[in-house]
C-alpha positions as CSV (number, residue, x, y, z in Angstrom):
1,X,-77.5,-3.2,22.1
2,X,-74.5,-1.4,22.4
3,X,-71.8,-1.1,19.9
4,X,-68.2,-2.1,20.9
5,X,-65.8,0.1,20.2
6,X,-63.1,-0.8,17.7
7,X,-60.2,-1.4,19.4
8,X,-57.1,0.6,18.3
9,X,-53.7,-1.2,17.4
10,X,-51.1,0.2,20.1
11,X,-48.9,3.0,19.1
12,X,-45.9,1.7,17.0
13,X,-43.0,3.9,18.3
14,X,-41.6,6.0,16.1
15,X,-38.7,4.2,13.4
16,X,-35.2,4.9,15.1
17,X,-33.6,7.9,12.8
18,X,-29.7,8.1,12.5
19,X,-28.4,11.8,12.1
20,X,-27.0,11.2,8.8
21,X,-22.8,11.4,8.7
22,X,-21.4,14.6,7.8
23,X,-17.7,16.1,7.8
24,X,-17.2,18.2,10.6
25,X,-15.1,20.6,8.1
26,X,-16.1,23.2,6.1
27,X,-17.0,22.8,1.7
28,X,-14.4,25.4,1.6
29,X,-11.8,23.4,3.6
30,X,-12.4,20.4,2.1
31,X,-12.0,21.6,-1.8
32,X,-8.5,23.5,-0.8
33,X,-6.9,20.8,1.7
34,X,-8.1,17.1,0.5
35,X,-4.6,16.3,-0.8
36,X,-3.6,12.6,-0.7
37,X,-0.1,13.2,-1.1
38,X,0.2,15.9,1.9
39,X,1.1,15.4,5.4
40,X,-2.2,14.9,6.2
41,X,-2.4,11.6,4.7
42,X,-0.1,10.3,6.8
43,X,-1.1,11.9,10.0
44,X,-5.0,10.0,8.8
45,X,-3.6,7.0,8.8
46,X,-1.3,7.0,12.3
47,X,-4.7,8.1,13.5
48,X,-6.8,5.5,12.4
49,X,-3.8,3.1,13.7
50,X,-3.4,4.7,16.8
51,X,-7.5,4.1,17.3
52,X,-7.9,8.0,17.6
53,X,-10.7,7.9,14.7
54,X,-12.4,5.1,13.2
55,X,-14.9,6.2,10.9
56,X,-14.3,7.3,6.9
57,X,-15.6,10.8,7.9
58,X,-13.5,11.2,10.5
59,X,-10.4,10.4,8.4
60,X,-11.3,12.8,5.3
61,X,-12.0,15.3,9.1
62,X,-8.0,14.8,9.8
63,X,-6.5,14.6,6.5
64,X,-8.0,18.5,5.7
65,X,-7.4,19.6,8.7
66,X,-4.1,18.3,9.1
67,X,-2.9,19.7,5.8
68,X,-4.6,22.9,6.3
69,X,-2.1,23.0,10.0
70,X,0.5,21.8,8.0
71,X,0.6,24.4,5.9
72,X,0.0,27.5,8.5
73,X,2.8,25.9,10.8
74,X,5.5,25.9,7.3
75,X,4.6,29.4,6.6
76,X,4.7,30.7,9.7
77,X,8.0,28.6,10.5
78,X,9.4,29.9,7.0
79,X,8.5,33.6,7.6
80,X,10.2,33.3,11.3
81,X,14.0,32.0,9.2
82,X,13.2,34.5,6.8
83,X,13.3,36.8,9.3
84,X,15.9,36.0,11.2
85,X,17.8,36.3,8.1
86,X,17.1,40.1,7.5
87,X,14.6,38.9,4.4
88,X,10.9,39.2,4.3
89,X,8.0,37.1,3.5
90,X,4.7,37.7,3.4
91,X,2.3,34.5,2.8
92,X,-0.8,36.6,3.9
93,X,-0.8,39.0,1.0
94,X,-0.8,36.1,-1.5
95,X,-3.6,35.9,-3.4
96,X,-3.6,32.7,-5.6
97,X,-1.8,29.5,-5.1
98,X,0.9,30.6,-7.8
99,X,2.1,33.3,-6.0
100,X,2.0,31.0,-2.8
101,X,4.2,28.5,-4.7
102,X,6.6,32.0,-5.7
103,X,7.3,32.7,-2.3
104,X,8.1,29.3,-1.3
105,X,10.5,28.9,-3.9
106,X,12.4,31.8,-2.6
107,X,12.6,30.5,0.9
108,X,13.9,27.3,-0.6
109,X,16.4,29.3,-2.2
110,X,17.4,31.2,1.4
111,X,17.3,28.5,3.4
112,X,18.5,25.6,1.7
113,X,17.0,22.1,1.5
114,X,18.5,20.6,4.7
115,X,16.5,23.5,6.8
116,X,13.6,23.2,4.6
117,X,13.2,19.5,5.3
118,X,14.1,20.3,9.1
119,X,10.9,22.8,8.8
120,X,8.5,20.5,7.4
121,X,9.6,18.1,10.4
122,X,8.7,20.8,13.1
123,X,5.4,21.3,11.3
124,X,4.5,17.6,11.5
125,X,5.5,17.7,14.8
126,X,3.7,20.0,15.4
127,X,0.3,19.5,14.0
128,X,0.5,16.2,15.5
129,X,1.0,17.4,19.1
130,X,-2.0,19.9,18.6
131,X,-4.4,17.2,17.0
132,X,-3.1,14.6,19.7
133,X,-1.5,12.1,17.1
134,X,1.4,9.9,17.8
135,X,3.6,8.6,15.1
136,X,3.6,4.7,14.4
137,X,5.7,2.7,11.8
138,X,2.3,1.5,10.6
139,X,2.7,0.6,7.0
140,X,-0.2,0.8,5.1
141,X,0.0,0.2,1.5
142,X,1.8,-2.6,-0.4
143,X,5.6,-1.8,-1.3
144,X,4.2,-1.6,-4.8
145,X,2.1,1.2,-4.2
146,X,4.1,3.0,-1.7
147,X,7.4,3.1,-4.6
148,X,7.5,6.8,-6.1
149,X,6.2,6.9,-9.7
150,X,9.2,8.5,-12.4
């Protein structure tokens, strides 16, 4: 008599694997631009508004790299007036965020506050244009949360 020969389940396919979700920015980007209260925040939110992202990833993605644009458009915009002024700046050759923050203070002190603001317009402009973000009225906190703190 012959033996049958145990029959053998079918093959199960493989279980379906997501990549896991990771920010498309680097550690170092992420610990020296993840500011809430920059420009970036806003920019995040018009995006996620706007439909342009739509995952939490994505945002944290835009805020950094919004603020880190932010702040090399400002710079390079403050070094240009300075500039044109006869005055120097030099934002490369600062080495720690005081000294960053020193330099600032003395283009505040050129230009005055109406340009300043009218610079920090340009860079928004700016960083939105190259990260293809419109601006919205989109309000999205509570006027309780959106009042300045004294």
């Amino acid at each position: 008599m012959k033996k049958r020969a145990k029959q053998q389940p079918p093959p199960q396919p493989a279980p379906i694997k997501r990549p896991r979700p990771y920010l498309m920015i680097s550690q170092g980007c992420f610990e020296n631009y993840f500011w809430l209260e920059g420009p970036g925040r806003k920019i995040a939110l018009d995006a996620l508004s706007e439909g342009v992202i739509s995952t939490a990833y994505e945002a944290v993605d835009i805020l950094c790299l919004a603020n880190l644009l932010h702040q090399d458009n400002v710079h390079a915009l403050i070094t240009a007036d300075m500039a044109a002024r006869g005055r120097t700046i030099d934002y490369e050759s600062a080495n720690t965020q005081d000294e960053t923050k020193r330099l600032t203070a003395e283009a505040w002190d050129v230009l005055g506050d109406a340009r300043f603001r009218q610079i920090l317009r340009e860079a928004e402009a700016v960083v939105r244009k190259n990260l293809g973000i419109p601006k919205t009225d989109a309000e999205w906190l509570p006027w309780y949360l959106s009042v300045p703190v004294q």
